[in-house]
NUSEKE-868709 format. One record per residue: residue number from 0; residue in one letter; x, y, z of N, C-alpha, C in turn. Coordinates in Angstrom, 3 decimals, always signed. Example, Ala and Ser with C-alpha at 12.3 -4.5 7.8 and 13.67 -1.06 7.14 Angstrom:
<sites>
SITE dose lumti     n.px     n.py     n.pz    ca.px    ca.py    ca.pz     c.px     c.py     c.pz
SITE    0     A  +13.190   -5.690   +7.800  +12.300   -4.500   +7.800  +13.200   -3.300   +7.800
SITE    1     S  +12.850   -2.250   +7.080  +13.670   -1.060   +7.140  +12.900   +0.030   +7.870
</sites>
This chain:
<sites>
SITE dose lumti     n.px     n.py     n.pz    ca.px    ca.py    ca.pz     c.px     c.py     c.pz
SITE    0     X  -15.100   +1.919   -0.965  -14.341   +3.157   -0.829  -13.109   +2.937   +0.038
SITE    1     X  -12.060   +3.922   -0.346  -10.700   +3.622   +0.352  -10.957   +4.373   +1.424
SITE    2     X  -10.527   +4.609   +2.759  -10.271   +5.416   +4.037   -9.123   +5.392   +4.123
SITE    3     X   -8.307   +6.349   +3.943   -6.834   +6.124   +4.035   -6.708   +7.615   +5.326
SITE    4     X   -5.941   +7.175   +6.105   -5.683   +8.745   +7.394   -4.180   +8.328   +7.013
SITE    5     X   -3.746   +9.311   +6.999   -2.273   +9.774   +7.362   -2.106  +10.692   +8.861
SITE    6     X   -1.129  +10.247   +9.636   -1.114  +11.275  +10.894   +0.346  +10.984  +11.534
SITE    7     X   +0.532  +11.507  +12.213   +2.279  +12.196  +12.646   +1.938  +11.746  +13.948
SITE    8     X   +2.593  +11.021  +14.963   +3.032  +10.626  +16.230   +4.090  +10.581  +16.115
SITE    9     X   +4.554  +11.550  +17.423   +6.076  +11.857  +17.776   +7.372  +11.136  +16.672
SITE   10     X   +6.932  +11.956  +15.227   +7.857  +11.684  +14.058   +7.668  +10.569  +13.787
SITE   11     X   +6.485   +9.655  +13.896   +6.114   +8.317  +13.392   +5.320   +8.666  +12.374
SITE   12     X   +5.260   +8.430  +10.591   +4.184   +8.484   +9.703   +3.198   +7.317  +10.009
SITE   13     X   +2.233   +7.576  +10.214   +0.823   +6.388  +10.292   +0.471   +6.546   +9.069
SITE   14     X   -0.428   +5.650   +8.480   -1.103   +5.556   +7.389   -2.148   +4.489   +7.427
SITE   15     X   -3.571   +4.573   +7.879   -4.189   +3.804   +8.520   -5.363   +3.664   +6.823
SITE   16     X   -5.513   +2.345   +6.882   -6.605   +1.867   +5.505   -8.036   +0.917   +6.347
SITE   17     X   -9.126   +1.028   +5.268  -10.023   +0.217   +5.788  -10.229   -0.467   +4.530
SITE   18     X   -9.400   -1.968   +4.757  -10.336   -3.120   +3.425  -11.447   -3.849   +3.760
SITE   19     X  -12.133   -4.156   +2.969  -12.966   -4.657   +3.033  -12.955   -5.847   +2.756
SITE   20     X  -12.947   -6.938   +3.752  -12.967   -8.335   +2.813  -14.758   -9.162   +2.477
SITE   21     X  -14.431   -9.544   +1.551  -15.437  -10.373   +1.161  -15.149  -11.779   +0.339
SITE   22     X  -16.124  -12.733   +0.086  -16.417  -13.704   -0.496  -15.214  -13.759   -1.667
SITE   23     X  -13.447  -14.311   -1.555  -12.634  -14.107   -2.042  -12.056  -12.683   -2.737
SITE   24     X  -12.330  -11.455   -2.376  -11.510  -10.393   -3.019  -11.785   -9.666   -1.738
SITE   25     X  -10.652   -8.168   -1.264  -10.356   -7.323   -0.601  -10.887   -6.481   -1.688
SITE   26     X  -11.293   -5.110   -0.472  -11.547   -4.177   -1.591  -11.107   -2.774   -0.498
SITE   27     X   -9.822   -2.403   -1.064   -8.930   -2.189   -1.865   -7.995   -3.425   -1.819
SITE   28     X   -7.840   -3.770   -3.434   -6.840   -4.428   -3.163   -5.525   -4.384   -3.641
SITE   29     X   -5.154   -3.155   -3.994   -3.523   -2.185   -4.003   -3.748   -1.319   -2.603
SITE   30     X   -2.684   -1.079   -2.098   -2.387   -0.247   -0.929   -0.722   +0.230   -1.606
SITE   31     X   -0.909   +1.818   -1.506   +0.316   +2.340   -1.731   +1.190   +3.281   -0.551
SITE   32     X   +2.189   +2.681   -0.361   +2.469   +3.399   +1.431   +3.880   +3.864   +0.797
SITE   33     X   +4.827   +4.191   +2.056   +6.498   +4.644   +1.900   +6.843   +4.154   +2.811
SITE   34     X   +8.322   +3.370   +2.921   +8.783   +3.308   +3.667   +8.812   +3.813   +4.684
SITE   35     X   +8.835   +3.034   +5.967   +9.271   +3.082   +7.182   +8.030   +3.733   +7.651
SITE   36     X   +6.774   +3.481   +7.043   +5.837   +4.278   +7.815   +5.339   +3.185   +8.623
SITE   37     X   +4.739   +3.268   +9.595   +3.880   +2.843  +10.408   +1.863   +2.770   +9.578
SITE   38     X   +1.518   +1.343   +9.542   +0.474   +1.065   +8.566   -0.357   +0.144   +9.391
SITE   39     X   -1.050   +0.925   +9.830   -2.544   +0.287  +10.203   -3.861   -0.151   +9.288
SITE   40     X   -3.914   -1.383   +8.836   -4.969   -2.214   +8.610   -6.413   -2.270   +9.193
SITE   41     X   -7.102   -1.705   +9.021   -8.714   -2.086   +9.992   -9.311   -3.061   +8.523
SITE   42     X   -9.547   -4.229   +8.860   -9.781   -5.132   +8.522  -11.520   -5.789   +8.701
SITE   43     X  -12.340   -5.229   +7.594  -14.021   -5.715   +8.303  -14.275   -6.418   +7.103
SITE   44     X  -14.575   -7.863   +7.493  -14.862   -8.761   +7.230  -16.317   -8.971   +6.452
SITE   45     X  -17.060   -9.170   +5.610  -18.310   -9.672   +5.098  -19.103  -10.519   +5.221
SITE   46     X  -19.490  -11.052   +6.287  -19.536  -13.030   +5.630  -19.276  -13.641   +5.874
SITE   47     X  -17.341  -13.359   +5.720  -16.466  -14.483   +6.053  -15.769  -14.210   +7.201
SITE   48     X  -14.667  -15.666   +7.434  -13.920  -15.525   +8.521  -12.699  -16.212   +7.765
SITE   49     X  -11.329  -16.034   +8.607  -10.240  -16.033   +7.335   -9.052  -15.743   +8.204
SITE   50     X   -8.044  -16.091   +7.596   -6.360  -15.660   +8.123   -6.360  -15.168   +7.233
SITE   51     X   -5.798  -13.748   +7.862   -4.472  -12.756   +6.561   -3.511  -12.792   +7.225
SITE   52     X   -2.403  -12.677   +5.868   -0.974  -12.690   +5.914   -0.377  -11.554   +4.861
SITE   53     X   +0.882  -11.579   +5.803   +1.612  -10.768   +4.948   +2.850  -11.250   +5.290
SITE   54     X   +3.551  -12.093   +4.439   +4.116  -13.066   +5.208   +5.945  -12.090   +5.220
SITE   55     X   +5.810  -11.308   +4.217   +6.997  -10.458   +4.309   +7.377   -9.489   +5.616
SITE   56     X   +6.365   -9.406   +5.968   +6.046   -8.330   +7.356   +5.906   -8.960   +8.747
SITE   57     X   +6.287  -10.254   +8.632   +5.166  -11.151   +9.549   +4.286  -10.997  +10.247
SITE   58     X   +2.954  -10.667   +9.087   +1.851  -10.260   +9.807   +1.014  -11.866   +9.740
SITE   59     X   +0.501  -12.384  +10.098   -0.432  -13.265  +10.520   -1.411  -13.481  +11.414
SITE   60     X   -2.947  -12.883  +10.799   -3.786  -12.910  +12.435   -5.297  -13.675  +11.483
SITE   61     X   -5.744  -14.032  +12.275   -7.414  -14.682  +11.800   -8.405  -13.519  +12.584
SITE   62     X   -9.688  -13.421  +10.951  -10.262  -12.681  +11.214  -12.043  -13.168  +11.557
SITE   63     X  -12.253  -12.360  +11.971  -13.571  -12.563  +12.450  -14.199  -12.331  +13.420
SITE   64     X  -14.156  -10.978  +12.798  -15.019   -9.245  +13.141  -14.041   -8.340  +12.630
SITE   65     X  -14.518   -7.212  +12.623  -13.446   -6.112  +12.773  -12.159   -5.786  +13.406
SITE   66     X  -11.180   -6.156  +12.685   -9.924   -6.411  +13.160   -8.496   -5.541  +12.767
SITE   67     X   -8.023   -4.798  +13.669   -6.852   -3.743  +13.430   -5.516   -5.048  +13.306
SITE   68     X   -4.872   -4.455  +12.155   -3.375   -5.106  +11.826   -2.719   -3.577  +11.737
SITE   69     X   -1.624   -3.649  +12.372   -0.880   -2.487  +12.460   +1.172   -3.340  +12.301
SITE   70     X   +1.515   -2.440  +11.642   +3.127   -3.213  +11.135   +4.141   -1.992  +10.434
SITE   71     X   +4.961   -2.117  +10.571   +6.271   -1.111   +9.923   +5.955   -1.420   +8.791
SITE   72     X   +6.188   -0.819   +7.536   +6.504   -1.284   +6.099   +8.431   -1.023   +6.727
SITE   73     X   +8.635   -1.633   +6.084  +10.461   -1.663   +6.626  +11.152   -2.077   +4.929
SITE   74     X  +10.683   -2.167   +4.352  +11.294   -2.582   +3.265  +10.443   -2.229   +2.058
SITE   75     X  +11.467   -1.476   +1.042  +10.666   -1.348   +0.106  +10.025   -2.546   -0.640
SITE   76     X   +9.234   -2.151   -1.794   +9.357   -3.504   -3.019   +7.667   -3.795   -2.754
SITE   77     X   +7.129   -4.816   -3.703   +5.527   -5.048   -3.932   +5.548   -6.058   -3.023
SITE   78     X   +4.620   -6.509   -1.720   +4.166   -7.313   -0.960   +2.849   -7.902   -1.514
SITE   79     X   +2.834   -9.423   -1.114   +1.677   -9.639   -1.261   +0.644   -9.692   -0.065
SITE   80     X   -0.609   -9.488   +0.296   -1.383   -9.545   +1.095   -2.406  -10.374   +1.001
SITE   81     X   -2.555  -11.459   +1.749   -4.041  -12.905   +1.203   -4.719  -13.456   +2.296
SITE   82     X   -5.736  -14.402   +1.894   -5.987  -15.047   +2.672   -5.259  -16.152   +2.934
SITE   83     X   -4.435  -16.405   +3.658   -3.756  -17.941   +3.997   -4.310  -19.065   +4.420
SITE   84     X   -6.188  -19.186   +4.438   -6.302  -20.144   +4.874   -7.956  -20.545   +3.564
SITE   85     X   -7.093  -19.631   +2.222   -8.079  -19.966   +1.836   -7.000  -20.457   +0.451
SITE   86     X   -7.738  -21.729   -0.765   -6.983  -22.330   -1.330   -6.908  -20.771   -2.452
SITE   87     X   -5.261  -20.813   -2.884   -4.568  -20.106   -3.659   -5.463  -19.776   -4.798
SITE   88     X   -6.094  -20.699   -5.538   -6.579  -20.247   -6.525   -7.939  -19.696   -6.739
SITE   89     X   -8.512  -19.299   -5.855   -9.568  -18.685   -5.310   -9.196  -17.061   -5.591
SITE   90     X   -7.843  -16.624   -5.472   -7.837  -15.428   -6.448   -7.316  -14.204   -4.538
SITE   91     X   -7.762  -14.336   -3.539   -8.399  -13.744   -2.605   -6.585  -12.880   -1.816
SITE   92     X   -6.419  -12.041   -2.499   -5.219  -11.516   -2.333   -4.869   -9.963   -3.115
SITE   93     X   -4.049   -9.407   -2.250   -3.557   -7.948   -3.055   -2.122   -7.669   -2.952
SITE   94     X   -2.253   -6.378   -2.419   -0.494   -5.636   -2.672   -0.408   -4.456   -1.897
SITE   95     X   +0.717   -4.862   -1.277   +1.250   -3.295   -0.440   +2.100   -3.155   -1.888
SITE   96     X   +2.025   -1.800   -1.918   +3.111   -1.310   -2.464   +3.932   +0.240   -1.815
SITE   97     X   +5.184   -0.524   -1.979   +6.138   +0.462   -0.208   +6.848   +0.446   -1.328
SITE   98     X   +6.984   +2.013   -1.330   +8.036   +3.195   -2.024   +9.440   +3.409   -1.398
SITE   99     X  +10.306   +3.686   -2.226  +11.649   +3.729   -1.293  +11.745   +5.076   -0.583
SITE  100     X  +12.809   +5.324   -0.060  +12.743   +5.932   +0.863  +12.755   +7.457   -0.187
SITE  101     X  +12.601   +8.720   +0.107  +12.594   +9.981   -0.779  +13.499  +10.750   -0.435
SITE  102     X  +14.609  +11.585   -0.955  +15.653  +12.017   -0.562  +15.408  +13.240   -0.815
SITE  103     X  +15.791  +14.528   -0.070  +15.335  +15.588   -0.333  +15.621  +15.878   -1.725
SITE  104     X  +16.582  +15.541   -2.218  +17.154  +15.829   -3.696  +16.107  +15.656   -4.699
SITE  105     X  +15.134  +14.141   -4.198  +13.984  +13.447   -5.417  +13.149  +14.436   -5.065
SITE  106     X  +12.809  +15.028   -4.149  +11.031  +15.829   -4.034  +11.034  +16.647   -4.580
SITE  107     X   +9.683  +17.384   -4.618   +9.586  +18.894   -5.194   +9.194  +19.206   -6.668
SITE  108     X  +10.334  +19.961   -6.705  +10.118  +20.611   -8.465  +10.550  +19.464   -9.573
SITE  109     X  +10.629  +18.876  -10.412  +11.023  +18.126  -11.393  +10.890  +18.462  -12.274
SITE  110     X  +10.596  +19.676  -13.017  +10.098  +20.105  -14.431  +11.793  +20.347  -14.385
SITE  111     X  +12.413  +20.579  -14.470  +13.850  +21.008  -14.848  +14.837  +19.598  -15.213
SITE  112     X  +14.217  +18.424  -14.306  +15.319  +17.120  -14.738  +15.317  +16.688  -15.935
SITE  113     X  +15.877  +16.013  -16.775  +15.703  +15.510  -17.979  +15.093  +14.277  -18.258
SITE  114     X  +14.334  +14.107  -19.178  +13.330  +12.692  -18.935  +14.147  +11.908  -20.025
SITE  115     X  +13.838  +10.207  -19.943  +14.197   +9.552  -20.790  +12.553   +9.752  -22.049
SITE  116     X  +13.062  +10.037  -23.170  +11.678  +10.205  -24.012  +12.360   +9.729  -25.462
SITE  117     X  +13.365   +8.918  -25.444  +13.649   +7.819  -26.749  +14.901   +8.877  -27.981
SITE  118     X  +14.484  +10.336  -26.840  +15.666  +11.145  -27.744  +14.985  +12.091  -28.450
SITE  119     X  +13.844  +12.006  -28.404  +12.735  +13.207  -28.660  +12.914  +14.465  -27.828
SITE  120     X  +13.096  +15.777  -28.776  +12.655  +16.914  -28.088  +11.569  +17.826  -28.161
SITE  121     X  +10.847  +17.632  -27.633   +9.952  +17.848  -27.544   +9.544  +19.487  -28.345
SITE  122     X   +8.383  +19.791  -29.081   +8.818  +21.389  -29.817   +8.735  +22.497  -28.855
SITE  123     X   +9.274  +23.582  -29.203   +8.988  +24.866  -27.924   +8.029  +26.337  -29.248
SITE  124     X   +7.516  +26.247  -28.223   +6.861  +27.655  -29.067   +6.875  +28.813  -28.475
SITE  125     X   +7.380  +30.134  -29.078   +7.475  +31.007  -28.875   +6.332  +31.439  -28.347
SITE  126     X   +6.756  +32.400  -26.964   +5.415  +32.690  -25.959   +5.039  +34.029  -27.025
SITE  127     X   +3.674  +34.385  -26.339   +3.341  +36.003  -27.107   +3.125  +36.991  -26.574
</sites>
């Protein structure tokens, strides 16, 4: 199961997750955040013991026990998240995925913008 908290410090977004690692796979292993939030990792281990990285963030810590990673997302775009001290093809890796930033203009209502749909209009039926 995911634990995801969201919480507000003095205009800081947190967004705190609990993965689970085990015997080569995280579980969750997509994480979807927004920019510039503040992202806490609690990190509990199975079993194993292990370096994670996030080498875009420079996160790098070895685990073994229950272990908080806390880091800015500062940049949008798909990150990868792994074990670095385990061989690559073992599979044992995921994904931040950090949204760009949202402009008041993008939020809200969207039923009114126009979609790309290949040039199709869609039919309208008379209400009753």
């Amino acid at each position: 199961p995911v634990l995801e908290q969201t919480s507000e410090s003095g205009g800081t977004n947190v967004k705190e997750f609990t993965i689970t690692a085990k015997k080569w796979l995280f579980d969750p292993n997509i994480i979807t955040v927004n920019k510039d939030e503040t992202i806490k990792l609690n990190i509990i281990p199975s079993g194993v013991f292990f370096d994670f990285a996030i080498s875009e963030f420079g996160v790098a810590k070895k685990i073994s026990g229950i272990t908080m990673i806390e880091f800015i997302a500062e940049k949008a775009g798909t990150f990868e998240f792994k074990c670095s001290s385990c061989e690559d093809w073992r599979g044992m890796k995921g994904n931040i995925i950090v949204n760009g930033e949202q402009s008041e203009s993008t939020t809200g209502n969207t039923e009114n913008e126009p979609t790309n749909n290949g040039g199709l209009t869609p039919p309208s039926f008379p209400s009753s």
